[in-house]
C-alpha positions as CSV (number, residue, x, y, z in Angstrom):
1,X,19.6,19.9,-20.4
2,X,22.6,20.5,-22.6
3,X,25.2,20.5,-20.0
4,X,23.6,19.4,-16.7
5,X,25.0,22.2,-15.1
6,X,24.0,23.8,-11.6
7,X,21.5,26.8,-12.3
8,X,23.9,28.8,-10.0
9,X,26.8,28.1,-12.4
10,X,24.0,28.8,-15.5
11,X,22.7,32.6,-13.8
12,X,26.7,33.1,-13.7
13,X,28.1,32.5,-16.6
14,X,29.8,34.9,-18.7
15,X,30.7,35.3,-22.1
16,X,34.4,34.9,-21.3
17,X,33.8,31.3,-20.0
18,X,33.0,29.9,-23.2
19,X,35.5,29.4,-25.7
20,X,36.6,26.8,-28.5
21,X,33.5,24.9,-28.3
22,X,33.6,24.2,-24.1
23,X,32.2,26.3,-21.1
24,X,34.6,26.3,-18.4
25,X,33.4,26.6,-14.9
26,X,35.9,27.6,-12.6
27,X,33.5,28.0,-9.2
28,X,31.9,25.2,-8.6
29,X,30.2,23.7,-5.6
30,X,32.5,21.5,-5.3
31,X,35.8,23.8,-5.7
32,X,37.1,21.5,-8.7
33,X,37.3,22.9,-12.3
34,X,35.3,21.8,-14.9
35,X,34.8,22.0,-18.4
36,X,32.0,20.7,-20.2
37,X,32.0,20.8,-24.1
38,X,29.0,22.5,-25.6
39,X,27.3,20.4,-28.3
40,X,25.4,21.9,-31.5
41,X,22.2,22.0,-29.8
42,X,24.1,24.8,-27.1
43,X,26.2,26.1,-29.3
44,X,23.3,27.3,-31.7
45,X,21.1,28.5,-28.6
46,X,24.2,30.7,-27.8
47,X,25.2,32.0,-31.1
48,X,21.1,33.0,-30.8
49,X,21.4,34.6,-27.7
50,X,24.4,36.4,-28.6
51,X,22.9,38.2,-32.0
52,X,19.7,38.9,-30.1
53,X,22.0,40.4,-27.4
54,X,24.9,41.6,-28.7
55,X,27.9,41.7,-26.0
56,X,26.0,44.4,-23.8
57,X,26.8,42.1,-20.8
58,X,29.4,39.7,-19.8
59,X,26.7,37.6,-18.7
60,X,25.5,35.3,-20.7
61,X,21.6,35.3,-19.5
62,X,21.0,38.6,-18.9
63,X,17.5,40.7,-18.4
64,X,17.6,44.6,-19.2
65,X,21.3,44.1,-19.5
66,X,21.8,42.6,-16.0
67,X,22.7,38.7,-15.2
68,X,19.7,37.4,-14.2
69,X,19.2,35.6,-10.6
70,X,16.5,34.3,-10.2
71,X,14.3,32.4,-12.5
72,X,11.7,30.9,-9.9
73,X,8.9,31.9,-11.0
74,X,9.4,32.2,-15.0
75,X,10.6,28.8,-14.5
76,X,7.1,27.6,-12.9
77,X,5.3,29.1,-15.4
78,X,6.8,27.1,-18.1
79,X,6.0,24.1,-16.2
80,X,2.4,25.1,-15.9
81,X,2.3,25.8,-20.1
82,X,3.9,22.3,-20.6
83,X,1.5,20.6,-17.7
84,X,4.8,19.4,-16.1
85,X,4.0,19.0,-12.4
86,X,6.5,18.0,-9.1
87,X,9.5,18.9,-11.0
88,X,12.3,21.6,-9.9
89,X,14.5,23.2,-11.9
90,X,17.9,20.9,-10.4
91,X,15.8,18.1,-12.2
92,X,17.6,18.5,-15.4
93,X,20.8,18.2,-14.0
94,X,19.3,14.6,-12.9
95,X,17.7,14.1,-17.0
96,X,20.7,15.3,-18.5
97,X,22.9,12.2,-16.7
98,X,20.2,9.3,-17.0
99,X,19.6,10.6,-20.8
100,X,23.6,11.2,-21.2
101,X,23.3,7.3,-19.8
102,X,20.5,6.0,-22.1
103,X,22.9,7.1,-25.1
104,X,25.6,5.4,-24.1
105,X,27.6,7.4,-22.2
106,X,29.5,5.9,-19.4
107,X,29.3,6.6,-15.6
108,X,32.9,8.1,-15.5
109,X,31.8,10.9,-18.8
110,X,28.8,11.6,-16.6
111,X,30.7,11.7,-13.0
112,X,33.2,14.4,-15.1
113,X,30.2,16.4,-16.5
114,X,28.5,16.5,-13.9
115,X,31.4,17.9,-11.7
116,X,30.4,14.8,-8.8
117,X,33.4,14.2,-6.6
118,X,32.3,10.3,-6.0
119,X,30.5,7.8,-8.5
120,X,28.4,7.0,-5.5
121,X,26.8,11.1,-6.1
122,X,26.5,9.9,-10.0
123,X,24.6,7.2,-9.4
124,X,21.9,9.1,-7.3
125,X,21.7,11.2,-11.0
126,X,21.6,8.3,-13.9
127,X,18.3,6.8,-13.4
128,X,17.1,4.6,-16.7
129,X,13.7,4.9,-18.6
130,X,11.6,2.0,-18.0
131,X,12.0,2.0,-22.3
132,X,15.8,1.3,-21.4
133,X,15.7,-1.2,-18.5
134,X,13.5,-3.0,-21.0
135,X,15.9,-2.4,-24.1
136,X,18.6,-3.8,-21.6
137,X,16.5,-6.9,-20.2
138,X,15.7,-8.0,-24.0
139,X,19.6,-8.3,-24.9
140,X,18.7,-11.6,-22.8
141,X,16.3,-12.7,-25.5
142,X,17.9,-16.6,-26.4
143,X,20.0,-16.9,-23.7
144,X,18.3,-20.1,-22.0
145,X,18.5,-21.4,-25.5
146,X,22.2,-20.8,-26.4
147,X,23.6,-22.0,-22.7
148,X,21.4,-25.5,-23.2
149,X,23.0,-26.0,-26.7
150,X,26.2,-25.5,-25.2
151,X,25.9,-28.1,-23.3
């Protein structure tokens, strides 16, 4: 949610990819290098992993000091303890845009993120709460009313 990564490029990473505050991916699926700056929120879950941890694996998400690669099934058992149904785990990638979206970011910081070759891909990602299309529909509030004085 954090970075709207790819889980493959989360079960990868290593220790050596983060630095000064950004992770940077350099296999991605779509062969371009990325980096992606790693807010508070990520950079406190990390500084948590890494006490609990230590460095006894140049992975970053590790289980019995191995990089974990699958999550499947741990990952459907959250769902079921949150009541969360339909959703897969490539959904965040698609709530970290429309949320990055919602709070102003623009479709280029979310194309660039995201690591999407063509705005078109981006767009497919950044859908809006029905809270926001509403937000967005009452900056209209007066309009009728200012364009008739005006004339």
């Amino acid at each position: 949610m954090n970075t709207g990564m790819r889980k493959g490029e989360i079960m990868s990473l290593r220790w050596n990819q983060i630095r000064n505050g950004f992770i940077y991916l350099e296999k991605t699926k779509t062969k371009n290098r990325r980096e992606i700056s790693a807010n508070e929120d990520l950079a406190a879950i990390l500084k948590h992993i890494r006490k609990e941890e230590g460095l006894t694996s140049e992975y970053v998400f590790t289980y019995s000091k191995r990089a974990i690669d699958r999550v499947d099934r741990a990952f459907r058992g959250a769902l079921s303890r949150a009541g969360i149904q339909d959703f897969r785990f490539h959904d965040l990638r698609h709530t970290a845009a429309s949320h990055l979206v919602m709070r102003g970011a623009s479709l280029k910081d979310v194309q660039e993120i995201l690591g999407h070759k063509t705005m078109t891909m981006t767009l497919r990602y950044a859908n809006l709460s029905k809270e926001h299309k509403k937000k967005a529909v009452s900056l209209l509030i007066g309009l009728a009313s200012s364009v008739k004085s005006d004339m």
